[in-house]
C-alpha positions as CSV (number, residue, x, y, z in Angstrom):
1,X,-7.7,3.6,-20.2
2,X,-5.2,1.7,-18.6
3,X,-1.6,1.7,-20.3
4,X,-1.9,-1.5,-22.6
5,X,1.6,-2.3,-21.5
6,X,1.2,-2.5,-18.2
7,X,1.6,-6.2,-16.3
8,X,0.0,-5.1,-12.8
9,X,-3.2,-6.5,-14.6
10,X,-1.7,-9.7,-14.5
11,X,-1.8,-10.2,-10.8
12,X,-5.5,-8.9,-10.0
13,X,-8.4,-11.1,-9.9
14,X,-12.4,-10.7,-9.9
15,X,-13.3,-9.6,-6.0
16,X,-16.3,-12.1,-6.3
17,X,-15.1,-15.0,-8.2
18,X,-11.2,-14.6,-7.9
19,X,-11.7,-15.1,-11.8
20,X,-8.2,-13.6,-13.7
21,X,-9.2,-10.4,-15.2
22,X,-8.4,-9.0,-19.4
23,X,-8.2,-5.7,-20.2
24,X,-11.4,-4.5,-22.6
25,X,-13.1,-1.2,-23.9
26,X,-13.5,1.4,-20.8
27,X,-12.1,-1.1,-18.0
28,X,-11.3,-4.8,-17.4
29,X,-13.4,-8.2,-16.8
30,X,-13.1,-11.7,-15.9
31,X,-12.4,-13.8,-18.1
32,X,-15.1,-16.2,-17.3
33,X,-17.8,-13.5,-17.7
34,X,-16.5,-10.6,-20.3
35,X,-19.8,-8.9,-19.9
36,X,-18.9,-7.7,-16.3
37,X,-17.0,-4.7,-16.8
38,X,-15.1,-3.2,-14.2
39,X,-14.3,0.6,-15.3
40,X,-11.4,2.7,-15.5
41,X,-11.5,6.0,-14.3
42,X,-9.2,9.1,-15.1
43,X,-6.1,5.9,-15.0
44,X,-8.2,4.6,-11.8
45,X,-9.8,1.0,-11.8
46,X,-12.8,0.5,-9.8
47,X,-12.6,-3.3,-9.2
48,X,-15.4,-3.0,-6.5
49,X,-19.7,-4.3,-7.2
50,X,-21.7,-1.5,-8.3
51,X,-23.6,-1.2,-5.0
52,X,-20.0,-1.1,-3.1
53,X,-18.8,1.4,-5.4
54,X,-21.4,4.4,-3.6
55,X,-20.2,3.4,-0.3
56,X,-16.5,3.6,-1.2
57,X,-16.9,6.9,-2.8
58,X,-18.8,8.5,-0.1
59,X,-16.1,7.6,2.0
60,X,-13.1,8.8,-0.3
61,X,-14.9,12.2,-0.5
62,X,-15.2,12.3,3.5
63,X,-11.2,11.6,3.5
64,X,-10.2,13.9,1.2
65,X,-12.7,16.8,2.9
66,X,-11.3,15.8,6.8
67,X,-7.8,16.3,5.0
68,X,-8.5,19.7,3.7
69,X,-10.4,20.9,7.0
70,X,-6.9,19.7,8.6
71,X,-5.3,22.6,7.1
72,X,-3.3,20.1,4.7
73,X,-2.1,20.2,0.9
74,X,-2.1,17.9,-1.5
75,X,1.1,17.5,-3.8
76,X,2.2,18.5,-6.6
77,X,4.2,16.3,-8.7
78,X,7.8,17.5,-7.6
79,X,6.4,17.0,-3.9
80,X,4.9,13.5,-4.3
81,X,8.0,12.6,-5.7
82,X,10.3,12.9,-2.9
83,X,7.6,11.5,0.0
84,X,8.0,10.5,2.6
85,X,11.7,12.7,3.3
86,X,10.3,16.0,2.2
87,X,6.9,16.0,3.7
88,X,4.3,18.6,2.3
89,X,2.8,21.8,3.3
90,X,0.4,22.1,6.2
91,X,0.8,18.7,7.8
92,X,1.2,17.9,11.2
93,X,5.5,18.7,12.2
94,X,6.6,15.2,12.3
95,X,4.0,13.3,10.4
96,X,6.3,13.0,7.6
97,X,9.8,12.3,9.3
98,X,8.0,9.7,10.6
99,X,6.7,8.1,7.8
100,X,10.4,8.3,7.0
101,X,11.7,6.3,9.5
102,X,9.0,4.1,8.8
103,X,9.7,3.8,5.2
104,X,13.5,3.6,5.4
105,X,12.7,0.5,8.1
106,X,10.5,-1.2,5.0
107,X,13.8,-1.0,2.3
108,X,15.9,-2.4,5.1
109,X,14.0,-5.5,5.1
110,X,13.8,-5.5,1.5
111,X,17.5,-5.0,1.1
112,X,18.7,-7.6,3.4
113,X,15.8,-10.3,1.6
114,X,17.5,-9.2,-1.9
115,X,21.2,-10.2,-0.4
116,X,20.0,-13.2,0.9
117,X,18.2,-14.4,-2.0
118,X,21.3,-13.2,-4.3
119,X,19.2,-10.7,-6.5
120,X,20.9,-7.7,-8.3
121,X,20.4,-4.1,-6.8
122,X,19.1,-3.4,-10.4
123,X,16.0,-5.4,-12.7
124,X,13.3,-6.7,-11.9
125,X,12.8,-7.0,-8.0
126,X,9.5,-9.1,-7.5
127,X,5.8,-8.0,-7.3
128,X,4.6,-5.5,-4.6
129,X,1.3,-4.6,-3.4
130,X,1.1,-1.7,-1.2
131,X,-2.3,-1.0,1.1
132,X,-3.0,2.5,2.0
133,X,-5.6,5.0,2.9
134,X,-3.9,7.8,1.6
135,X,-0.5,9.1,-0.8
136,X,0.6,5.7,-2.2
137,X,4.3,7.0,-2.1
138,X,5.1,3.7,-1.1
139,X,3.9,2.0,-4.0
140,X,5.9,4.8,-6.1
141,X,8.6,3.9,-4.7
142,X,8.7,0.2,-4.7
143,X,7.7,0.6,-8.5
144,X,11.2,2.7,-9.0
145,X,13.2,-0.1,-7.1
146,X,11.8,-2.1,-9.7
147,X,8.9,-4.2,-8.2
148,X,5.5,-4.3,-10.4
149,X,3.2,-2.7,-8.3
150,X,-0.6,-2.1,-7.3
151,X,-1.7,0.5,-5.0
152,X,-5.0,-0.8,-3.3
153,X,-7.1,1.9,-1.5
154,X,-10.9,2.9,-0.8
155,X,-10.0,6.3,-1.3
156,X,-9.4,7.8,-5.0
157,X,-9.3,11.7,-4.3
158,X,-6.5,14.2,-4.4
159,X,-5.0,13.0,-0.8
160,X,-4.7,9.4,-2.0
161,X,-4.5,7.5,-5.5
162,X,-5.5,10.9,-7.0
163,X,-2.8,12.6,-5.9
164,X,-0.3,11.7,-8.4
165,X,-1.9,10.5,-12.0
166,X,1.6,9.9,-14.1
167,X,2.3,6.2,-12.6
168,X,3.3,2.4,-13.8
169,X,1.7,1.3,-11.2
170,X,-1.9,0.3,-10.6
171,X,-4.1,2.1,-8.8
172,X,-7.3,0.0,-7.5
173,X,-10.2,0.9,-5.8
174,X,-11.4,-1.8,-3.5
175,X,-13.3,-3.1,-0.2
176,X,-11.1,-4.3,2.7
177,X,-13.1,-7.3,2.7
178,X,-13.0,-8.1,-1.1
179,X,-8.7,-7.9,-1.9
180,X,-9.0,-7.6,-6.0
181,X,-5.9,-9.9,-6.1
182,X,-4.5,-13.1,-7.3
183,X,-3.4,-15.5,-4.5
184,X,0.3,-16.8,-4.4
185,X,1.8,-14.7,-5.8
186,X,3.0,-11.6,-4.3
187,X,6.9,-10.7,-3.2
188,X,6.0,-8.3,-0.7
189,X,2.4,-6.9,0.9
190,X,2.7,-3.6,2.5
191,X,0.0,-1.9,4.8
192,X,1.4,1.9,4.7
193,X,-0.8,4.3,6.9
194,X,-3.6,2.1,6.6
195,X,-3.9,-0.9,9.1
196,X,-5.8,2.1,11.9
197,X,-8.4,2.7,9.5
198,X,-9.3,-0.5,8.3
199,X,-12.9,-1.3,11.0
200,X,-11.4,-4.0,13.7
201,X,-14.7,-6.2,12.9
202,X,-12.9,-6.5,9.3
203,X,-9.1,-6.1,10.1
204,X,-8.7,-10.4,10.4
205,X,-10.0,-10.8,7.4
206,X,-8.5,-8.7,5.6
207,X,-4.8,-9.8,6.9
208,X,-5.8,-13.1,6.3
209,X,-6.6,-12.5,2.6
210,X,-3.5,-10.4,2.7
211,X,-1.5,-13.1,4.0
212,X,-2.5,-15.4,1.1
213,X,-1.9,-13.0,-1.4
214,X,2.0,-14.1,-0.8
215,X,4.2,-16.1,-2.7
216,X,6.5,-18.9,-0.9
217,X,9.1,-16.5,1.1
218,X,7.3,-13.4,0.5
219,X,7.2,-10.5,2.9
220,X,4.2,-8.6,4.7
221,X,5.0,-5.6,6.5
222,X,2.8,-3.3,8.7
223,X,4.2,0.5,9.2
224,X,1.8,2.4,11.1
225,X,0.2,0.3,13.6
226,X,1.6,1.1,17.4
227,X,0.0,-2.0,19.5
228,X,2.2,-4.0,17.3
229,X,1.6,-7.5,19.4
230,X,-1.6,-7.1,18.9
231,X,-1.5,-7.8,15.2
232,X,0.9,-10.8,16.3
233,X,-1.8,-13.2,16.8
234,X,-3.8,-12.3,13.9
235,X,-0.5,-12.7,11.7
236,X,-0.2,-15.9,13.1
237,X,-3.6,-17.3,12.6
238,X,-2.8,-16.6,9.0
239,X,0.2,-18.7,8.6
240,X,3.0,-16.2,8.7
241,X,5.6,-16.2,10.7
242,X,6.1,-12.9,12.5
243,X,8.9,-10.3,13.7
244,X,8.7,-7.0,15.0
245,X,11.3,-4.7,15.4
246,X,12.3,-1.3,15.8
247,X,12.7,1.0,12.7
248,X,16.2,1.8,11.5
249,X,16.1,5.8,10.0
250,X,18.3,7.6,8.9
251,X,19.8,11.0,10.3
252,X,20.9,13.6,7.1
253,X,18.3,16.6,7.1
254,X,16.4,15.2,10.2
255,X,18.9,15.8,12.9
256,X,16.4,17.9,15.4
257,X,13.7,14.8,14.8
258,X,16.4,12.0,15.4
259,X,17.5,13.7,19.1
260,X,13.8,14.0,19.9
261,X,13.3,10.5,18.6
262,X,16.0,9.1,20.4
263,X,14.9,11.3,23.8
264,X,11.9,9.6,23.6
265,X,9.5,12.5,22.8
266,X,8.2,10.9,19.6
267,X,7.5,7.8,18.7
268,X,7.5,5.9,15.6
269,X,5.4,2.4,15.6
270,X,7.4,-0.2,15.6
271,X,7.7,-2.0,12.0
272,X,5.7,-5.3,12.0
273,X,7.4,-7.8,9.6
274,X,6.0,-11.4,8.9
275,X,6.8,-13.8,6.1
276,X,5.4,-17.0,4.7
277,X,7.5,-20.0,4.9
């Protein structure tokens, strides 16, 4: 069952009705139809039709087996902890210090939005929803800086929401084309590792929806996407205005990767940023 105390809840809505959703016995349902039960899962909520549901779990068993034919490990708890900085076991050599510089780009932005707004580096920071396909280390860590969080992924296996099950935040199955959340209200979006494997035929829609998932002045940022204008327009179209800019990393313990980076023998996507007005 989901933790009764938990206020993620708050901010998901039916996929087909947008109806708020209560928490029940086994699950949550809309509160204009309490028969429709949406189940929880080993801390996972399915909020996804039955006859998605096979789909999506076909295709979180395919991820997690093309990760493990990779030659890569999942985490352990100490591990998952410390993503991206530490990396893992078996993964490509710079996945990870990438994802690094990519990650450390996404609290710059949130940093300098928290100075300008006059928040406190402490509290309550907003409420967060972070995209992925895989490790939701982002949404870890935007719950620790204080954000209430959702991770929102098609995959639930031990390379994605499965990977690390002692969380505050929410972890959502769900169809790219059907976001499970409230409109309006979000402080930041984030599409970590995610936007390349989201099909192109659904990739508008679903940064539209994303888009109007944010509150007045909130944030959505793209890490992992290298064609960076070509997500300009689509942004656009949505009513955000859009920056992009190069990520800002950091050099202790990733001296050899910073040189290499800066030689220009590996790149790191640029860090699409776009806000609503």
């Amino acid at each position: 069952m989901i933790n009764h105390a938990a206020t993620w809840i708050h901010y998901l809505a039916d996929p087909e009705t947008a109806s708020p959703l209560r928490q029940v016995d086994f699950g949550v349902a809309p509160q204009d139809n309490p028969d429709k039960v949406y189940p929880v899962k080993e801390g996972i909520l399915f909020l996804s039709q039955p006859s998605d549901r096979g789909i999506l779990s076909r295709l979180s068993d395919a991820y997690d087996r093309a990760c493990r034919e990779q030659g890569w490990q999942p985490p352990d708890h100490y591990t998952f902890r410390r993503l991206p900085r530490s990396g893992i076991a078996g993964w490509p050599l710079h996945y990870w210090p990438q994802r690094a510089f990519s990650t450390a780009g996404v609290w710059h932005v949130l940093e300098e939005a928290r100075k300008k707004r006059g928040g406190l580096p402490v509290g309550k920071a907003g409420v967060a929803v972070d995209f992925t396909l895989g490790l939701p280390y982002m949404a870890y860590g935007l719950d620790v800086a204080g954000y209430v969080t959702c991770a929102v992924s098609p995959h639930v296996g031990e390379f994605a929401l499965g990977a690390y099950p002692h969380t505050r935040y929410g972890r959502i199955q769900a169809s790219w084309d059907k976001l499970p959340l409230k409109k309006g209200v979000f402080d930041v979006v984030v599409f970590s590792d995610s936007v390349p494997g989201i099909p192109l035929e659904l990739l508008p829609a679903t940064l539209q929806q994303a888009a109007e998932l944010l509150a007045p002045g909130g944030i959505l940022m793209v890490t992992d996407f290298a064609d960076a204008q070509a997500l300009v327009p689509l942004l656009k179209s949505a009513g955000l205005r859009v920056e992009v800019q190069k990520v800002k990393g950091y050099e202790e313990g990733l001296r050899g990767f910073v040189q290499k980076f800066r030689a220009g023998e590996i790149e790191v996507p640029p860090l699409v940023v776009a806000r609503r007005s």
